[in-house]
C-alpha positions in Angstrom: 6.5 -46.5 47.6 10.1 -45.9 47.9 11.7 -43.8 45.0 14.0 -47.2 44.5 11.1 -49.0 44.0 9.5 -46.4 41.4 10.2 -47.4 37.3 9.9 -45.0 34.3 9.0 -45.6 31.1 5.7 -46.4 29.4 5.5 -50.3 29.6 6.2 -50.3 33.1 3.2 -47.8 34.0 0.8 -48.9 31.0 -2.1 -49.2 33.5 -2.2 -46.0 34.8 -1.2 -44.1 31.4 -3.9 -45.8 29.4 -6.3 -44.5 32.8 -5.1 -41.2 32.0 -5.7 -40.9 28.0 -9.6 -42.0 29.0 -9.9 -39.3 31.5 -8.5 -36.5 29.2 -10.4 -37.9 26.5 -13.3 -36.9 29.2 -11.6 -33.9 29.6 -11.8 -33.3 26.0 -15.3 -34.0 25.5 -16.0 -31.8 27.9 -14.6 -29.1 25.5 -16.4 -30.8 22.7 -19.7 -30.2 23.9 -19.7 -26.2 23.2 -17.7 -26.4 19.8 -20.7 -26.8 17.5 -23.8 -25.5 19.4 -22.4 -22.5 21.3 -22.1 -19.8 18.5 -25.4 -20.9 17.5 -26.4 -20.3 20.8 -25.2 -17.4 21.0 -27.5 -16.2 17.7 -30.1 -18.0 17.8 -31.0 -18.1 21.3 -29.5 -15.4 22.7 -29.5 -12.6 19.7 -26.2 -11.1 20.0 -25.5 -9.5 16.9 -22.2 -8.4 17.5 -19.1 -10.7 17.5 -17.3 -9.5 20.0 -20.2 -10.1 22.1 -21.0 -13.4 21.2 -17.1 -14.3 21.8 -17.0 -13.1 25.1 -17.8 -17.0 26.1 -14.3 -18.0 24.5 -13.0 -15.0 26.6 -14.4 -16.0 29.4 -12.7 -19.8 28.7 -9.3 -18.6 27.4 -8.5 -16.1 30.2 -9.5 -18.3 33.3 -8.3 -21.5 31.7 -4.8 -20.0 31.4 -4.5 -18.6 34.6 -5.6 -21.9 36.2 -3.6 -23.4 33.8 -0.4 -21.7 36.4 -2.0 -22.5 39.5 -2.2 -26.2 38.3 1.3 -26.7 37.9 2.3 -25.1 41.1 -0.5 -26.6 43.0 0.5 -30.3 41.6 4.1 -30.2 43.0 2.9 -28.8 46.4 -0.2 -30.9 47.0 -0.1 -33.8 44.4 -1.1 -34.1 41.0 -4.2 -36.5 42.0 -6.0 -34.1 44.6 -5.4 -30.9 41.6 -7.1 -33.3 39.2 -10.3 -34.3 41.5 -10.8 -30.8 42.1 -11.1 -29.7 38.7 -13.9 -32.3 38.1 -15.7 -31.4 40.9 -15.8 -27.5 39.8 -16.9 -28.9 36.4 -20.0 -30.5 38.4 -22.5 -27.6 37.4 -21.6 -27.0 33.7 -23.5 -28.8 31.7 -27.0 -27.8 33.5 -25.5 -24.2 33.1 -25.4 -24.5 29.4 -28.5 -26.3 29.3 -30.9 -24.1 30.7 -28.9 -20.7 31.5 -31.8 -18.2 31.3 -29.1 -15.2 30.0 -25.9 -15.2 28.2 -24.3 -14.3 31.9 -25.0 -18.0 32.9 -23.3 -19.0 29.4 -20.2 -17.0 30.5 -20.2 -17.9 34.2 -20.8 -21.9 33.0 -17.4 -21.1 30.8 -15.4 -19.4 33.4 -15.9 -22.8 35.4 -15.0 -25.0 32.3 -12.1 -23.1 32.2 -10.9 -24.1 35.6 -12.1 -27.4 35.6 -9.8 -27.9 32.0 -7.0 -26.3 33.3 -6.8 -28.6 36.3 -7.6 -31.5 34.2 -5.8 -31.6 31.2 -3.0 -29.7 32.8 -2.3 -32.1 35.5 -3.1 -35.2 33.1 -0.2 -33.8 31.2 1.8 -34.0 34.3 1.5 -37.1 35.3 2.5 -38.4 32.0 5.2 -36.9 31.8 5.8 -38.4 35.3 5.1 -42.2 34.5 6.9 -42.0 31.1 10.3 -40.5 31.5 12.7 -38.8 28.9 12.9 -41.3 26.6 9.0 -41.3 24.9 7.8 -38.2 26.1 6.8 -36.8 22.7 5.4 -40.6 22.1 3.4 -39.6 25.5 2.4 -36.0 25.1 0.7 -37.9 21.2 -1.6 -40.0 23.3 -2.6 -37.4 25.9 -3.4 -35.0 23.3 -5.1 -37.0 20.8 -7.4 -38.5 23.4 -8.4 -35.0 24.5 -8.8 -33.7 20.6 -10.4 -36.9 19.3 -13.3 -36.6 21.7 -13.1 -32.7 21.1 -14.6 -33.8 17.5 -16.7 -36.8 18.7 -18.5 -34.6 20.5 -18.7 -31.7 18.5 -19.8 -34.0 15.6 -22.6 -36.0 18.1 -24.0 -32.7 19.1 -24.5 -31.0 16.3 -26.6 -34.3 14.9 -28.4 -34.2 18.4 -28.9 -30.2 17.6 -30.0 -30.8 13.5 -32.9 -32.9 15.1 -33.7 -32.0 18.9 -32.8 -28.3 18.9 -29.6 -26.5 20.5 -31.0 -27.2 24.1 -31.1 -28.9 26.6 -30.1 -32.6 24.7 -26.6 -31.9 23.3 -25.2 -31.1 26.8 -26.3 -34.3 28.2 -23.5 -35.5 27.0 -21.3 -33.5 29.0 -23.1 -34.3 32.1 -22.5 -38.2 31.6 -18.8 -37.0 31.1 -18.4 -35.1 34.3 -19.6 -38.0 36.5 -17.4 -40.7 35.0 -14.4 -38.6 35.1 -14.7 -37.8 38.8 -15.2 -41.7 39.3 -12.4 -42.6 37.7 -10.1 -39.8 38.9 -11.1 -40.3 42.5 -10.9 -44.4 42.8 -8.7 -45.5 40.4 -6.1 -42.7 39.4 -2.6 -42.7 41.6 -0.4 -40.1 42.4 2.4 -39.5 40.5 4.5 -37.0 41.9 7.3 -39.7 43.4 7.6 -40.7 39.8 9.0 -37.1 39.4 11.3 -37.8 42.1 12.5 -40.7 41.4 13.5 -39.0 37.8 15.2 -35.9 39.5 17.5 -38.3 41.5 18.8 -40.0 38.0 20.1 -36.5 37.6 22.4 -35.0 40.4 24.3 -33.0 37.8 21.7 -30.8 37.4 20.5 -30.8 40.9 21.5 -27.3 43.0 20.5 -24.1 42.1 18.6 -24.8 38.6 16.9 -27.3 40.7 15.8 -25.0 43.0 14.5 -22.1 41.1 11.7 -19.8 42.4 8.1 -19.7 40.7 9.2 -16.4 39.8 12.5 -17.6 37.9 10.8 -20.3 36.2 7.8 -18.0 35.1 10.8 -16.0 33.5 13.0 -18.7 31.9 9.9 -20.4 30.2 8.3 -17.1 29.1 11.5 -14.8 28.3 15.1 -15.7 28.5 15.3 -19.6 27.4 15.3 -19.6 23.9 13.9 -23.0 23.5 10.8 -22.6 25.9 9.9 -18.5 24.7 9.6 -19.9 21.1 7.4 -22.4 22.5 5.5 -20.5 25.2 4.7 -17.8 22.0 4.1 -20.4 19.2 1.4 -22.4 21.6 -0.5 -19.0 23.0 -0.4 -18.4 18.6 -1.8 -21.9 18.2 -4.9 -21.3 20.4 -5.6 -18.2 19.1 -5.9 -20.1 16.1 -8.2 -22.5 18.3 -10.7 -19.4 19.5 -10.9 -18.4 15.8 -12.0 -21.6 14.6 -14.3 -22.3 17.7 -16.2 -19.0 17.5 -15.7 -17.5 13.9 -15.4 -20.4 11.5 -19.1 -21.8 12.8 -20.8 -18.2 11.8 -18.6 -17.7 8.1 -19.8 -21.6 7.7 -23.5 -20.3 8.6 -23.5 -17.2 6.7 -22.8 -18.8 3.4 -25.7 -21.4 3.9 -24.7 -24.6 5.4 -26.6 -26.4 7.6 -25.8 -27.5 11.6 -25.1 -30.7 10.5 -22.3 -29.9 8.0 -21.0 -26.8 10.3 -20.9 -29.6 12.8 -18.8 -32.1 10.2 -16.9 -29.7 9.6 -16.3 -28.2 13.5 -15.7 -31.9 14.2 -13.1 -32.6 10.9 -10.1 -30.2 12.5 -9.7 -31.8 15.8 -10.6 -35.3 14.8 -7.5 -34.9 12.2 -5.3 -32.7 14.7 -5.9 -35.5 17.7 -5.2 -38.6 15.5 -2.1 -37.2 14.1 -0.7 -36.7 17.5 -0.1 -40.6 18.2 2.2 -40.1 15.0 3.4 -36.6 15.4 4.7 -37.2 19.2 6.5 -40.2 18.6 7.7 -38.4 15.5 9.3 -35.7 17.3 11.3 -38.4 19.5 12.8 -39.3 16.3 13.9 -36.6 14.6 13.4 -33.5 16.8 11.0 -31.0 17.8 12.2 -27.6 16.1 11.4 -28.8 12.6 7.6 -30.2 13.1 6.5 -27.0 15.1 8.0 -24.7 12.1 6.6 -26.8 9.9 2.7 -27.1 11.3 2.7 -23.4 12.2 3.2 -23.0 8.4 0.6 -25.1 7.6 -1.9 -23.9 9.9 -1.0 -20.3 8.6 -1.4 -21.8 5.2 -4.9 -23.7 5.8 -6.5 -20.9 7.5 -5.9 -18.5 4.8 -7.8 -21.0 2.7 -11.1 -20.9 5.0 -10.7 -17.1 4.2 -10.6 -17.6 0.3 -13.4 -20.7 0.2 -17.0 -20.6 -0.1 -17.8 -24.0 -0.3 -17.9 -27.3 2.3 -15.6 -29.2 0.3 -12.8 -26.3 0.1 -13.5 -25.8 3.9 -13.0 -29.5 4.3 -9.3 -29.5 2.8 -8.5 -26.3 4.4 -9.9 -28.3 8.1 -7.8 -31.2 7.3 -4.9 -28.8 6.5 -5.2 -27.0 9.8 -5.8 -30.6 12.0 -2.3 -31.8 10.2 -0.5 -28.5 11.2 -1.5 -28.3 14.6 -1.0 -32.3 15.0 2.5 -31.3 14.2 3.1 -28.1 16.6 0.7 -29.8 19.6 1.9 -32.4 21.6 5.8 -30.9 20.2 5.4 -28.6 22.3 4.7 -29.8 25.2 8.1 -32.0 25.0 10.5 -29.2 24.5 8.6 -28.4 28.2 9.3 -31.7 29.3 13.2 -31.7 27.4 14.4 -28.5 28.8 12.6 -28.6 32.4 14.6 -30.2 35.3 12.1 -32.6 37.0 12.1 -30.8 40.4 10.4 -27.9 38.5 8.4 -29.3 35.2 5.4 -29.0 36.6 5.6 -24.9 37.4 7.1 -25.0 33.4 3.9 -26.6 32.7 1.8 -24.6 34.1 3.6 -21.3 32.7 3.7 -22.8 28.9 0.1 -23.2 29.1 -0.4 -20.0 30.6 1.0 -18.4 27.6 -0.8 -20.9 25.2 -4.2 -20.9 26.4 -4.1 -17.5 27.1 -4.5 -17.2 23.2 -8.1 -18.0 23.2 -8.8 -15.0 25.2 -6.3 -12.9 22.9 -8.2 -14.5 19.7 -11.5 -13.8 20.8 -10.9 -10.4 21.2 -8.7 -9.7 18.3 -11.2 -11.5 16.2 -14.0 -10.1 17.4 -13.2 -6.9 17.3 -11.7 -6.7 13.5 -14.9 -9.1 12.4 -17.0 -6.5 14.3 -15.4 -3.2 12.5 -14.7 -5.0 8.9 -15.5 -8.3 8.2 -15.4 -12.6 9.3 -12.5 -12.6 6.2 -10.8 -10.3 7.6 -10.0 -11.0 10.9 -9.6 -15.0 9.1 -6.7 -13.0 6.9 -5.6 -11.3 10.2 -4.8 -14.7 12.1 -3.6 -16.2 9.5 -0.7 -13.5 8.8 0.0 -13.6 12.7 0.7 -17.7 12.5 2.9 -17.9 9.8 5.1 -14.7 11.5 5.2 -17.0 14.6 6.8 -20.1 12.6 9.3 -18.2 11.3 10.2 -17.3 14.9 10.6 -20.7 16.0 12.4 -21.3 13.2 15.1 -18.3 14.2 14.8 -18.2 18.1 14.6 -22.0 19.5 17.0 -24.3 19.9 17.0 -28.5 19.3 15.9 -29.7 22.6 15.3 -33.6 22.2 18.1 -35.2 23.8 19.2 -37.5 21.2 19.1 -35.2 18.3 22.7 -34.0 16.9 21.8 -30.9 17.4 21.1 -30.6 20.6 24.1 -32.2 21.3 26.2 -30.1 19.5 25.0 -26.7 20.6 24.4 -25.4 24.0 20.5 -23.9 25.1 21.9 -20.6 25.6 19.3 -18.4 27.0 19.3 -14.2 26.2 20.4 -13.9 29.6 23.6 -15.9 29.3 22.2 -18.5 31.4 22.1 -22.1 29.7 19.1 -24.7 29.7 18.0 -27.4 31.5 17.8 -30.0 28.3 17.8 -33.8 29.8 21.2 -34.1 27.6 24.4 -34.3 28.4 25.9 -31.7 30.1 25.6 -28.5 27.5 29.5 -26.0 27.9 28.9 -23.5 29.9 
């Protein structure tokens, strides 16, 4: 297909998109599947008494997920975004036997080092080629559908297995589930999901203004605009590795406070479910949000929130106050999510989005391995309430950054209009709005 012949925008490409929100809703599920059983695997099954140990699975994720996470992006502009996404589903093959019937916690690790790959080449690249098919215009609306998917069937999941754990045991039944969503996902991916790459093209060339040397920045560069000197995507890059750390403490500390204070597998598994079921259905409203009023605000805003709602997991003792603060932390991240991923999109010139991708959630999802760790080792040498108090302290100190450091990015805000994305370096963004002054 010539890049004449290519057209942006949702409608136009409403086949393929609504392929890709089922396959990351796969990709999601596959996530899903650990997020009520695994810490009380990791008890139960395995005896490991000390946190730290038992977290060394979300370690294990976090760390190999984020570094795939860069190789994805890079690997999708040099090779395709279709061949990055079979592959991950073919590494995720093995998985769910792994957790099934891993004779030692070393299997439970190893099974999570390869569902780290397999979900950063997944969800990264499904990302991707969203942003591809849709264009500037509804990218937040975009980046709401992609996540939600994913987080929706995060909760499915973790809800389904913990009522398939409350009556057949921990294993091998709830990660059957994961195995059915392994092999549809790689039939999908491979006979019905197109590239997308040209759609990237096609996007670049509606923008020779900022073709030329920001178009043609090195990994390296890139890796240092998105991390360091662009305001707009450090703020972003810190607030989403803050975000996930958030993520690792609910996945592997929340389950074991919840169990400590007497509630059964079926309401830990409510209430595992009750955060990302809220946080992926408020992303259909959250991302088109953001397209109407601007990003800045709604990721300030849900990082305050989600400072706020975990702080009330560390004051409750009861399911329904750990309901409302769930609910609390679903909205708040609903808000900061798929936000976040368009000030990527806004400030990154198509020719290099991808690599910006890839870098962003780097940084983000290297803070499940951060959170494990830091919550493992102060739950280890004080207390579950105290590493809770901890995380919470460290999320609201990250809002307040986004609120000083980034700039507007959506291009038909005022804001971003009026003021130029001036980086630390004196260099200026890449927004997709008018030309900023120099």
């Amino acid at each position: 297909m010539t890049t004449a012949a290519i057209r942006l925008g949702l409608r136009a490409n409403l086949a393929q998109f609504t392929l890709l929100v089922a396959v990351n809703a796969l990709v999601g599920g596959m996530l899903g599947q650990e997020r009520t059983v695994l810490p009380l695997l990791a008890d139960d099954v395995f005896h490991l008494s000390a946190y730290t140990a038992a977290l060394t699975y979300i370690l294990a994720f976090g760390a190999t997920k984020a570094i795939t996470n860069f190789f994805a992006g890079t690997w999708s502009d040099r090779y395709g975004r279709k061949p990055v996404l079979i592959a991950g589903w073919l590494i995720a093959l093995p998985v769910p036997a792994m957790l099934a019937w891993g004779p030692t916690w070393a299997w439970i690790i190893a099974a999570n080092v390869l569902l780290g790959m397999n979900q950063g080449l997944t969800w990264s690249t499904t990302v991707i080629m969203k942003i591809d098919l849709v264009g500037p215009q509804r990218r937040g609306l975009a980046m709401g559908f992609n996540e939600a998917a994913g987080y929706v069937a995060v909760a499915a999941t973790a809800m389904a297995t913990g009522a398939i754990a409350e009556h057949a045991g921990l294993r091998p039944e709830p990660f059957l589930l994961g195995a059915a969503y392994v092999v549809l996902a790689l039939g999908l991916s491979t006979l019905a999901v197109r590239e997308t790459r040209e759609h990237a093209h096609a996007e670049a060339a509606q923008h020779p203004q900022q073709l030329g040397s920001e178009a043609e920045l090195t990994t390296g560069q890139i890796a240092r605009l998105t991390s360091l000197s662009d305001k707009a995507l450090s703020a972003a890059s810190q607030a989403g590795m803050v975000n996930n750390l958030n993520d690792a403490l609910a996945w592997g500390i929340f389950p074991l406070l919840f169990a400590a204070h007497g509630l059964s597998i079926a309401q830990i598994g409510v209430l595992a479910a009750l955060y990302p079921a809220v946080w992926g259905a408020g992303q259909m409203l959250t991302g088109w949000w953001s397209d109407h009023i601007g990003r800045k605000h709604l990721i300030t805003a849900g990082m305050l929130l989600q400072a706020a709602a975990i702080a009330l997991v560390a004051a409750g003792t009861t399911f329904s106050v750990w309901a409302t603060a769930q609910i609390l932390l679903g909205i708040g991240t609903a808000l900061v999510y798929p936000t976040l991923l368009a000030v990527i999109g806004d400030v990154a010139h198509p020719a290099w989005r991808a690599r910006a991708v890839g870098v962003y959630r780097l940084w983000r999802d290297g803070g499940f391995a951060v959170g494990a760790v830091l919550a493992g080792i102060l739950a280890d040498a004080y207390s579950l309430t105290t590493a809770i108090w901890t995380v919470a302290a460290l999320t609201a100190a990250s809002g307040l950054v986004v609120a000083i450091r980034m700039y507007e990015t959506h291009p038909h805000t005022s804001s971003a209009l009026a003021a130029a994305p001036e980086t630390d370096t004196g260099e200026t963004g890449t927004a997709q709005h008018p030309s900023p002054p120099r």
